[in-house]
C-alpha positions as CSV (number, residue, x, y, z in Angstrom):
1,X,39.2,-116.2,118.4
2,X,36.3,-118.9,117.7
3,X,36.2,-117.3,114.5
4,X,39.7,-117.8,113.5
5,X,39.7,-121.5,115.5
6,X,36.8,-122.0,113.1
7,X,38.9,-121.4,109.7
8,X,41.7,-123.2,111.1
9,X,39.4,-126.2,111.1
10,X,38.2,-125.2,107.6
11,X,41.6,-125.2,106.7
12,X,42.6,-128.5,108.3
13,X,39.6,-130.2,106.9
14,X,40.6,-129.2,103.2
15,X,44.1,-130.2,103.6
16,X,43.2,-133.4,105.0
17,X,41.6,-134.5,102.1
18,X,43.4,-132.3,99.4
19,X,47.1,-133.6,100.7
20,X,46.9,-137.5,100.4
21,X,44.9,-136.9,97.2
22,X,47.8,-134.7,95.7
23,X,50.2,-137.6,96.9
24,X,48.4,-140.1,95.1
25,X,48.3,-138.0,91.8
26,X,51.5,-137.2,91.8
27,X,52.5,-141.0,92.8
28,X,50.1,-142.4,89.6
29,X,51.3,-140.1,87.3
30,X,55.1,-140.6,88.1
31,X,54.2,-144.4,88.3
32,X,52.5,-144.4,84.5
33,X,55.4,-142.4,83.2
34,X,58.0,-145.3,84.6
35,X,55.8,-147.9,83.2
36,X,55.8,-147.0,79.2
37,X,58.4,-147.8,77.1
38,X,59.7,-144.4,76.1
39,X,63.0,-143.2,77.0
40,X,63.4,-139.2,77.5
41,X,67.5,-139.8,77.2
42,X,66.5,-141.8,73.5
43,X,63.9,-139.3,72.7
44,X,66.0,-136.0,73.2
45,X,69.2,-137.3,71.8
46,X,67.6,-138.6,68.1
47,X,68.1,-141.8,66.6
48,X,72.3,-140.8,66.1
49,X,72.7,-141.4,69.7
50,X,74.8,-143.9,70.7
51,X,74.3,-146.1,74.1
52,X,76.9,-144.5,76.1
53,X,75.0,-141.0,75.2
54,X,71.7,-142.3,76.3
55,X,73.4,-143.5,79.5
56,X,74.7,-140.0,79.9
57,X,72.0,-138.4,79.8
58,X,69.9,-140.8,82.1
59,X,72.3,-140.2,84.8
60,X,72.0,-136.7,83.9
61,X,68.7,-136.8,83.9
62,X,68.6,-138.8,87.0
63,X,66.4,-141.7,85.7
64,X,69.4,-144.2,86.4
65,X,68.2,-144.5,89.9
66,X,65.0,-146.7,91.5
67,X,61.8,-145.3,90.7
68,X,60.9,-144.6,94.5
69,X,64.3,-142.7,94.7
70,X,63.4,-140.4,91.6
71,X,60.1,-139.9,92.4
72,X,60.7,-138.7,96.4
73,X,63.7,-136.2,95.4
74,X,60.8,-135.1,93.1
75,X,58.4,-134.5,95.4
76,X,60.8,-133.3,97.8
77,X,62.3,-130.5,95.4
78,X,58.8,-129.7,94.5
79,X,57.5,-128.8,98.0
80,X,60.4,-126.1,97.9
81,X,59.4,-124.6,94.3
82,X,61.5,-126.6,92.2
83,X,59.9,-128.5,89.6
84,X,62.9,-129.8,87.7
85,X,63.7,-128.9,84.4
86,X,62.2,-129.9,80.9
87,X,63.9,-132.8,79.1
88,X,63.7,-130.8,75.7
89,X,64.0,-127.2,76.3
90,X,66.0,-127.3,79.8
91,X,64.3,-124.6,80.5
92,X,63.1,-124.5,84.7
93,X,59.5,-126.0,85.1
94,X,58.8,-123.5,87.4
95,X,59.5,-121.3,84.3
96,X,57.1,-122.3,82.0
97,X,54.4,-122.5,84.7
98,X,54.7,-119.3,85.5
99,X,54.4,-118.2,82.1
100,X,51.3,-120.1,81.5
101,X,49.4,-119.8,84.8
102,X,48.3,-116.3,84.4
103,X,46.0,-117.4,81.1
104,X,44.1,-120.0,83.5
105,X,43.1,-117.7,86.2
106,X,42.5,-114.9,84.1
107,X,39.8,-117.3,82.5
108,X,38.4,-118.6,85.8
109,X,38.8,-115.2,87.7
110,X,36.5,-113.8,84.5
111,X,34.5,-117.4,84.8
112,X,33.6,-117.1,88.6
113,X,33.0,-112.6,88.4
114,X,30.5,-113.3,85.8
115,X,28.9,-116.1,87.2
116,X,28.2,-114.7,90.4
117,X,26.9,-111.9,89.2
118,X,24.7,-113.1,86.8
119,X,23.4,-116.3,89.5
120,X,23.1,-114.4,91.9
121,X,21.2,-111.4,90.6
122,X,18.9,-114.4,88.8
123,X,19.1,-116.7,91.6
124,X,17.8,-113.7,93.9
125,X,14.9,-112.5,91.8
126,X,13.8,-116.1,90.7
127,X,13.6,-116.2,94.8
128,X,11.7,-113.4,95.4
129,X,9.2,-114.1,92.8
130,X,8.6,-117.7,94.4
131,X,6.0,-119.5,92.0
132,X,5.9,-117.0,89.2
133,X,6.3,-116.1,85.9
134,X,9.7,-114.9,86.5
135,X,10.7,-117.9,88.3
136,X,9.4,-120.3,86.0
137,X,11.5,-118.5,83.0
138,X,14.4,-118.4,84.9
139,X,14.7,-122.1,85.9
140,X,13.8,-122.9,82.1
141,X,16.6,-121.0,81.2
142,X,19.1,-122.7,83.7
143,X,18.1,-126.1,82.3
144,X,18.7,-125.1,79.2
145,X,22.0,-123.6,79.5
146,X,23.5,-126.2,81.7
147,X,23.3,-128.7,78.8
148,X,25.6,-126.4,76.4
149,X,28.7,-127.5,76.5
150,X,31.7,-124.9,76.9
151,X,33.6,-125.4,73.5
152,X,29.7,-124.9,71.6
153,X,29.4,-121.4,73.9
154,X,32.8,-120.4,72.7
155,X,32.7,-120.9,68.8
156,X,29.2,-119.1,68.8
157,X,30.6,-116.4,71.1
158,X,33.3,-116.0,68.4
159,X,30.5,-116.0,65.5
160,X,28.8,-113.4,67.5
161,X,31.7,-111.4,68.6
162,X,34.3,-111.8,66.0
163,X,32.6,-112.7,63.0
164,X,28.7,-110.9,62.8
165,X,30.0,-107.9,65.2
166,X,33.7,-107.9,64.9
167,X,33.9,-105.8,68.1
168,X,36.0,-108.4,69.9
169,X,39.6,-110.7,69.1
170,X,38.7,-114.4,68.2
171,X,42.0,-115.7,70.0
172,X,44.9,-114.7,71.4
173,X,46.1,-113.3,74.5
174,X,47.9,-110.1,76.1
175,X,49.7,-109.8,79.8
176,X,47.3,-107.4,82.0
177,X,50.9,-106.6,83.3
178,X,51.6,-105.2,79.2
179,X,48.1,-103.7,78.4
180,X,44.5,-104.4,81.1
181,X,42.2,-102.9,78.2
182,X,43.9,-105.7,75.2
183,X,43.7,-108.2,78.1
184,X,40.6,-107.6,78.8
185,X,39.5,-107.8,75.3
186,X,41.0,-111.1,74.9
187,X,39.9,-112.6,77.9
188,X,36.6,-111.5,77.9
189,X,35.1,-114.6,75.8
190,X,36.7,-117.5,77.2
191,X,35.3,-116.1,80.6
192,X,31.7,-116.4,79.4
193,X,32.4,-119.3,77.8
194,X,33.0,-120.7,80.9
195,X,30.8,-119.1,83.3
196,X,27.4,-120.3,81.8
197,X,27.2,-123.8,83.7
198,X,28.1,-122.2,86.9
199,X,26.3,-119.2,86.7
200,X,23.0,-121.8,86.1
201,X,23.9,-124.4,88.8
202,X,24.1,-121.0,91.0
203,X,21.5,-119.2,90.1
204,X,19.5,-123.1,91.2
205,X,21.3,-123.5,94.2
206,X,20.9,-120.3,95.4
207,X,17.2,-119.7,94.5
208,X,16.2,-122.7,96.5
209,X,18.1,-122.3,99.6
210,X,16.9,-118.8,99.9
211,X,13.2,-120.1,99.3
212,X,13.4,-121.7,102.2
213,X,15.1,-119.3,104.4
214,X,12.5,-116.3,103.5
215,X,10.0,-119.4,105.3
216,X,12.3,-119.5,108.6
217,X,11.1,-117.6,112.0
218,X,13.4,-114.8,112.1
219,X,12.7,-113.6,108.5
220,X,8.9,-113.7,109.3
221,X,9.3,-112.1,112.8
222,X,12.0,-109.5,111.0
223,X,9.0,-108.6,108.2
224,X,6.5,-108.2,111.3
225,X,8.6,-105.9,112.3
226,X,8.3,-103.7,109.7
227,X,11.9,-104.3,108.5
228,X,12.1,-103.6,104.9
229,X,12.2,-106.4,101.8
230,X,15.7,-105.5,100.5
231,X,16.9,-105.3,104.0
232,X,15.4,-108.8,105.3
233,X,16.4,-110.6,102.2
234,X,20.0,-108.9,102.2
235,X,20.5,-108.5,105.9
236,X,19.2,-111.8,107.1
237,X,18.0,-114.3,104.4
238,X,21.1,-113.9,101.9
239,X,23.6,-114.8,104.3
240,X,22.2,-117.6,105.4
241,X,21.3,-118.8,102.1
242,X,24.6,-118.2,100.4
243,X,25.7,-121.5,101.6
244,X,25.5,-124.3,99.1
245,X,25.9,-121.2,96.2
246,X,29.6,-121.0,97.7
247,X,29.8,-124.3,98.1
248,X,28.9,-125.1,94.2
249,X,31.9,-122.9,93.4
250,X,34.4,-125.0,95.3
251,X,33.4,-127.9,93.4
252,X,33.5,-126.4,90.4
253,X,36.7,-125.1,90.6
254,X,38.5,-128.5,89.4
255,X,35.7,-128.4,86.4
256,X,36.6,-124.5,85.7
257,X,40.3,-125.1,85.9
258,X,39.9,-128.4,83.2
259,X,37.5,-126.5,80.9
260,X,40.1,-123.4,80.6
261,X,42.1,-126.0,78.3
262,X,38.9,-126.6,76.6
263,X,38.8,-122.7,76.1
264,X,43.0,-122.9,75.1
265,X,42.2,-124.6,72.3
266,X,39.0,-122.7,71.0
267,X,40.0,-119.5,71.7
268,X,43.9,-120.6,70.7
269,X,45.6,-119.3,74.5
270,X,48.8,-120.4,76.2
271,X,47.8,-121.6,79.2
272,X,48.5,-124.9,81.5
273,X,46.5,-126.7,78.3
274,X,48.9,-126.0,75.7
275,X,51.6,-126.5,78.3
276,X,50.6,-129.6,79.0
277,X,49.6,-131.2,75.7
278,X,52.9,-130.1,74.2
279,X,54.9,-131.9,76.6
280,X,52.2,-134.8,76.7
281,X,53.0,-135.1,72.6
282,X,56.9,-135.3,73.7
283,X,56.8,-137.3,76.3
284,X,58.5,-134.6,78.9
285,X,57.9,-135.8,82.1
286,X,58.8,-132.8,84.4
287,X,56.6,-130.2,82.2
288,X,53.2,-132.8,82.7
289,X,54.4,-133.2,86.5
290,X,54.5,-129.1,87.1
291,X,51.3,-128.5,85.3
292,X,49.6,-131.7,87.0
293,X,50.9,-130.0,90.9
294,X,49.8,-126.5,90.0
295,X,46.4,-127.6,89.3
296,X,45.9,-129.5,92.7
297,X,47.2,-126.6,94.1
298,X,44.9,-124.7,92.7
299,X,42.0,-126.7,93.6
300,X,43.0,-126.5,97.2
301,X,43.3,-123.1,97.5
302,X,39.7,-122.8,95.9
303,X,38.5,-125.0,98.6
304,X,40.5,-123.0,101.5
305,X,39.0,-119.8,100.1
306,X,35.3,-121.2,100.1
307,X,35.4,-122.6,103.4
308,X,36.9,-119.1,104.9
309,X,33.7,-117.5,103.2
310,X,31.3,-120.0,104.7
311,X,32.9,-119.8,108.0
312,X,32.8,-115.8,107.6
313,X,29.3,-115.1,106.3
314,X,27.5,-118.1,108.1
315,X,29.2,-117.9,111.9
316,X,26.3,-120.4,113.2
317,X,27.8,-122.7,110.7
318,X,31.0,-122.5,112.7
319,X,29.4,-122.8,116.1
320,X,27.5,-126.2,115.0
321,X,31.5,-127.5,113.6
């Protein structure tokens, strides 16, 4: 029960911030779209339209009414799944959302596996070698590959992988739902792409932290005890240490989420990006709207999900809340 009262807090906490936020996107993007001079009703209809059309169609469309009216049945329709339809292709938001979500967390779900596992295996030995050579080159190499930028990782994955040792597709993307071995193939280098920065900023994170738990009272009075290394350090250090690495990963989840369009382009995917630049380029409200909710609501649920691991792995935590 303290356990559970403790996520609920988690919970609370995250949508306390995460809901007003969300509110105020969606308010400032609705807002900008009523300020510019484009008409959606002109636009879709071509120049042949005559003014009664374009009336039409804006009553159609629902843009006769006040700006506070549209943007509340909006929101309202939205918090039930219903995202409207797109001014062009009158196809359901929803729709196209759906179709294009599955590219952006297959990149980030690649992204964050490969990070972890390659910070924290780094993070972990650069810890244990406190001081040392091994240390030393493994914070050299964090530096380092913190200041290459995404869309530079990708194009010299590609030359790697594609181009020197064609062993892997340059672009393009397959279901997992169609074919998990062509999925895999495709996905496989926009993940890396993407996982360098975090993989550094956890392999720092987590390095120092558990520096200065292996210092801490019980982990010397468990070594006195005879306990083994890979038992202290995994048993007791770790998950105490594992904080602020878990923590780096909720913040990054926004920046992973915004550099998967960065990897759309490169790597020439239809995700949320291409989504979202096409209707930018036509000036379709509703599709920019979708995309623009399903990324806060992705960033929320990355924050839920790392506070319900902190909560889980470091109980004191919890108790102190």
């Amino acid at each position: 029960m303290p356990r559970l009262s403790g996520l609920a807090r988690g919970l609370g906490r995250v949508l306390g911030v995460g809901v007003p936020v969300a509110l105020a996107a969606t308010f400032i993007t609705y807002g900008l779209s009523a300020l510019t001079d484009t008409n959606p009703a002109a636009t879709v209809l071509g120049d042949l339209a005559t003014p009664q059309d374009i009336e039409r169609m804006n009553h159609q469309f629902g843009l006769d009414r006040p700006f506070l009216a549209q943007y509340f049945s909006w929101l309202g329709n939205a918090l039930t799944g219903d995202l409207g339809y797109s001014y062009f292709t009158t196809l359901p938001v929803a729709e196209s959302v759906g179709r294009a979500l599955p590219v952006d967390l297959s990149i980030t779900l690649v992204a964050v596996v490969v990070a972890i596992l390659v910070g924290g295996t780094a993070g972990i030995a650069a810890a244990l070698n406190n001081g040392g050579r091994l240390d030393r080159a493994i914070t050299a190499v964090c530096s380092a590959a913190s200041t290459i930028p995404p869309f530079v990782l990708g194009i010299g994955l590609i030359i790697l992988f594609s181009v020197t040792l064609p062993v892997l597709p340059s672009g393009g993307y397959v279901p997992l739902s169609e074919d998990p071995g062509q999925w895999a193939r495709f996905i496989i280098l926009p993940g890396l792409a993407l996982s360098l920065d975090l993989a550094a900023e956890i392999t720092r994170q987590l390095r120092t932290s558990l520096v200065g738990a292996m210092r801490e009272n019980y982990v010397v009075g468990a070594t006195v005890r005879g306990l083994s290394v890979r038992r202290v350090v995994f048993g007791h250090a770790l998950r105490n240490a594992v904080g602020p690495a878990l923590t780096v990963i909720g913040l990054y989840a926004p920046r992973l989420i915004g550099g998967a369009v960065v990897a759309e382009a490169v790597f020439n995917l239809p995700g949320l990006g291409h989504l979202a630049l096409q209707a930018a380029d036509r000036g379709d409200i509703p599709v920019i709207q979708g995309v623009l909710v399903t990324s806060i609501a992705l960033v929320l649920v990355c924050n839920a999900v790392v506070n319900a691991a902190l909560v889980r792995l470091r109980p004191a935590a919890e108790r102190r809340s």
